[in-house]
C-alpha positions in Angstrom: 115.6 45.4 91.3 118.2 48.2 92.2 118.0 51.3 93.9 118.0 54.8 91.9 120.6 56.8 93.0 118.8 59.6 96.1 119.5 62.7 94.5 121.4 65.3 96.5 120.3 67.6 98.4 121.3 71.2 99.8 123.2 71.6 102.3 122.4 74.7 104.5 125.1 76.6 106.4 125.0 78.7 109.2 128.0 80.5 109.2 130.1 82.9 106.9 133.2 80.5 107.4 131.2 77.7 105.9 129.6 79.5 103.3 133.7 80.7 102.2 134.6 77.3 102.4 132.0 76.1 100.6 132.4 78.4 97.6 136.3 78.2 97.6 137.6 81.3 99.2 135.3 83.2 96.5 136.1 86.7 96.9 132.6 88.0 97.1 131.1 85.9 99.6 134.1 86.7 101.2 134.3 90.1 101.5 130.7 91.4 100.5 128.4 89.1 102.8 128.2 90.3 106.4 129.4 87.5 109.8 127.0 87.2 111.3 125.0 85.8 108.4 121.4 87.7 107.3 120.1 84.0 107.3 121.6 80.4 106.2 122.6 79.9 103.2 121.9 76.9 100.7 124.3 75.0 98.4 123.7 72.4 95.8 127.1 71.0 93.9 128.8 75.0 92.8 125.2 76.6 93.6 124.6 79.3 96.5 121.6 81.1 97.5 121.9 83.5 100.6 120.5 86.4 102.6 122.6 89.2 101.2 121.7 93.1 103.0 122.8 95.7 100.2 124.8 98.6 100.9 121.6 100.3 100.6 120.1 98.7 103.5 117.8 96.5 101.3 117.4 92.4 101.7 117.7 90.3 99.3 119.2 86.7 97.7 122.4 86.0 96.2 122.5 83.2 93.7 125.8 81.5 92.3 126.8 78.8 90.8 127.0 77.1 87.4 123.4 76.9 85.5 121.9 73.3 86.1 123.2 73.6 89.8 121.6 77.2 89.6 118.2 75.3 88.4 118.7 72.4 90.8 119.0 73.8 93.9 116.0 76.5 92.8 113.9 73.6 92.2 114.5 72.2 95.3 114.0 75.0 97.6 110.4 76.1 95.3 109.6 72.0 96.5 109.4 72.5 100.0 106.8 74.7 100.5 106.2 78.6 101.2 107.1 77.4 104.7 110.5 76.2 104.3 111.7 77.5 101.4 113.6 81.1 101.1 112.7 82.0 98.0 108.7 82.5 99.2 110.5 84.5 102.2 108.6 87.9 101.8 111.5 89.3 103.8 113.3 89.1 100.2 112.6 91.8 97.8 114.9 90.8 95.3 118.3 88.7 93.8 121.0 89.4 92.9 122.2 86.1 90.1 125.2 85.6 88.7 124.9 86.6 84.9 125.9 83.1 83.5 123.2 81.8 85.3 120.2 84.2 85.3 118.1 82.3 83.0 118.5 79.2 84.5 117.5 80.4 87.8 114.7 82.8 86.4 113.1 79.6 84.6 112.0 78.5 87.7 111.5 81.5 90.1 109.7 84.8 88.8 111.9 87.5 89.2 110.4 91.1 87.4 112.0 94.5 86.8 112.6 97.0 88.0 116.6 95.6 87.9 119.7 96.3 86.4 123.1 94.7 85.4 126.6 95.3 88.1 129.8 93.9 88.2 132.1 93.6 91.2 135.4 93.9 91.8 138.5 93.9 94.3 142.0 94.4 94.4 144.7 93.3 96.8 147.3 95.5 95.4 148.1 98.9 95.8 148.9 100.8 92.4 151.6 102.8 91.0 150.9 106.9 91.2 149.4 108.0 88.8 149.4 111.3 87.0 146.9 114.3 88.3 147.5 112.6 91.9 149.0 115.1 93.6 145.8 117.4 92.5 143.7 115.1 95.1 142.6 116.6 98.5 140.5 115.3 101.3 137.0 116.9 102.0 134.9 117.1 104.4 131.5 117.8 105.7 132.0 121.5 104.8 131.9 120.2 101.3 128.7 118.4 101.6 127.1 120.7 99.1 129.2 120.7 96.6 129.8 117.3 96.8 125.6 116.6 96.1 125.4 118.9 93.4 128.2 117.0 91.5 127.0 114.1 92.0 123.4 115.1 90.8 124.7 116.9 87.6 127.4 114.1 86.8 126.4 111.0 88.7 123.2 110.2 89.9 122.9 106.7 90.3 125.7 106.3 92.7 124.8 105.0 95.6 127.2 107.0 97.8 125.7 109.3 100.3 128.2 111.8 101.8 128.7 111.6 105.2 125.4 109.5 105.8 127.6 107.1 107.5 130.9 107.7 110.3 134.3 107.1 108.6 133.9 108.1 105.2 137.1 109.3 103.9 135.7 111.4 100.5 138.8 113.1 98.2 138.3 115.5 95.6 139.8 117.5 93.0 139.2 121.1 91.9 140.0 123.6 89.4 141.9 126.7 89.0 138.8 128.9 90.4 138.3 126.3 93.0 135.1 124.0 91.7 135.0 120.5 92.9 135.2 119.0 89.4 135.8 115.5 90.7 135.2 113.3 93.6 135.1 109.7 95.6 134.8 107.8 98.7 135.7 105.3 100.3 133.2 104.2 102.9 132.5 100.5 104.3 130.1 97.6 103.5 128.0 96.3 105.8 130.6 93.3 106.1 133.4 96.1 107.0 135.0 96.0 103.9 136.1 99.2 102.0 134.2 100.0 98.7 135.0 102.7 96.3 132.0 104.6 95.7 130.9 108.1 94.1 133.7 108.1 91.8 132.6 110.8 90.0 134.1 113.7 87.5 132.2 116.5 85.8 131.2 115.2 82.2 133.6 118.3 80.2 136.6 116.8 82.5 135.9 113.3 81.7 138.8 111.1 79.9 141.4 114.1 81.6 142.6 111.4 84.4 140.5 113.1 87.5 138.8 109.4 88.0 141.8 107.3 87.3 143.7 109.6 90.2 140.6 109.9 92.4 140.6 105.9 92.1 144.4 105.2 92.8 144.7 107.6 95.9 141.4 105.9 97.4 142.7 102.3 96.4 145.8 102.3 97.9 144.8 104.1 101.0 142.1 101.2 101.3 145.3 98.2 100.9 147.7 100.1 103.0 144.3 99.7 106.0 142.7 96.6 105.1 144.6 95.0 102.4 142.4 94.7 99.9 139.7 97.4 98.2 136.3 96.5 96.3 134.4 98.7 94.4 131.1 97.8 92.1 129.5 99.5 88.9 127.1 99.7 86.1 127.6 97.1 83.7 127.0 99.9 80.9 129.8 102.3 82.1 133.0 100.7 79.6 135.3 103.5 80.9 135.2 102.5 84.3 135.7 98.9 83.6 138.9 99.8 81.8 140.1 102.5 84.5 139.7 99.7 87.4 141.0 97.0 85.4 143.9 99.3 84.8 144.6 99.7 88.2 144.8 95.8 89.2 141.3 95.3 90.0 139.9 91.7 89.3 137.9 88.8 90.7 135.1 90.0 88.6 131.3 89.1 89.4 128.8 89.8 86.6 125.6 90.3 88.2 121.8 90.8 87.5 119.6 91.9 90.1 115.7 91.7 89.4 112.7 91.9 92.3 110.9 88.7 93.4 108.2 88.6 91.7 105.7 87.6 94.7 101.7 86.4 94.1 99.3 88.6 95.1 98.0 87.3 98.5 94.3 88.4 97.7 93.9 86.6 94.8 92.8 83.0 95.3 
């Protein structure tokens, strides 16, 4: 009689240098997750689940990975026990899956709305000017209110928040009579990278060039500091997608984020 084969198992990691080496160099994990670490992370053959604090402030679960190694490594963490395994963790409201595998993983952990659909994206190139730069000024918090009310009339589900956090750098653009028509930041993650936010432009100046200069003069100010810029955005918003892939940006991740769906601890 012969042996089976002892499945794998996961491998946890401790450290952000091991969870970038164990992905690759992937460009996320690299930039987006914070060192320290929220928590360790677990891989299974390409599969990651780990701690992940949004801009936002909220914690949650990254999952990556191809499908079955998605599924496997879900399976094996659910088969622990609410005691060792993260996806119980009630310290996790939500996660954030890869798109290519969100069905795998949701077939064996409950995930429930309310969600949506992102992409991510980083550059490591600073682009040509563009036209309508030279239009771009910096603001500051003597523009605050302005800056709110476009964002409420023309783009209120960014997650920017003017001058919430030190270092913002927010650029504008504004008409003949002197209206802030259009507007961005770039502010940090949690990691310390710099993230495009807020790029917004007032809906009868849309498809004029206001976001595509907004976006360049924010960009390369970011690669000239750090080297490299990311940015995220609604997977529904086609015209952004373009603009950003027009100015160099790649490494795209697809993403769907959905809550943990957790039991209800008075129901036996």
């Amino acid at each position: 009689m012969t042996d089976r084969p002892r499945r794998a198992r996961a491998a946890t990691h401790g450290t952000h240098a091991e969870l970038v080496a164990a992905t690759g160099g992937d460009a996320f994990i690299r930039h987006d997750l914070s060192d320290p670490l929220e928590g360790p992370g677990w891989s299974l053959g390409s599969a990651l689940i780990v701690p992940r604090r949004t801009h936002t402030r909220r914690l949650g679960l990254v999952v990556l990975g191809r499908p079955d190694d998605v599924a496997g490594l879900a399976l094996e963490l659910v088969g622990r026990g609410d005691t060792e395994n993260p996806l119980a963790d009630p310290r996790f409201l939500h996660a954030t899956v890869e798109r290519p595998a969100f069905e795998a993983f949701a077939s064996v952990v409950p995930l429930t709305d309310p969600g949506g659909d992102w992409e991510w994206m980083c550059t490591r190139t600073a682009p040509p000017p563009v036209p309508g730069e030279d239009r771009v000024v910096g603001l500051d918090e003597t523009d605050e209110d302005e800056i709110q009310a476009l964002l409420a009339l023309a783009n209120p589900r960014t997650d920017a928040r003017p001058f919430e956090t030190p270092g913002q750098r927010w650029v504008g653009v504004r008409d003949d009579c002197g209206a802030l028509v259009a507007c961005g930041v770039l502010d940090r993650t949690l990691s310390g990278a710099p993230i495009l936010e807020g790029i917004t432009v007032r809906m009868d100046l849309r498809g004029t060039g206001l976001g595509l200069a907004v976006t360049a003069a924010l960009t390369r100010e970011a690669v000239r500091s750090d080297g490299f810029c990311t940015l995220g955005l609604y997977s529904d918003n086609d015209v952004a997608r373009r603009v950003y892939h027009g100015l160099g940006y790649g490494d795209d991740h697809l993403w769907s984020s959905r809550r943990l769906l957790r039991a209800d601890p008075t129901r036996r």
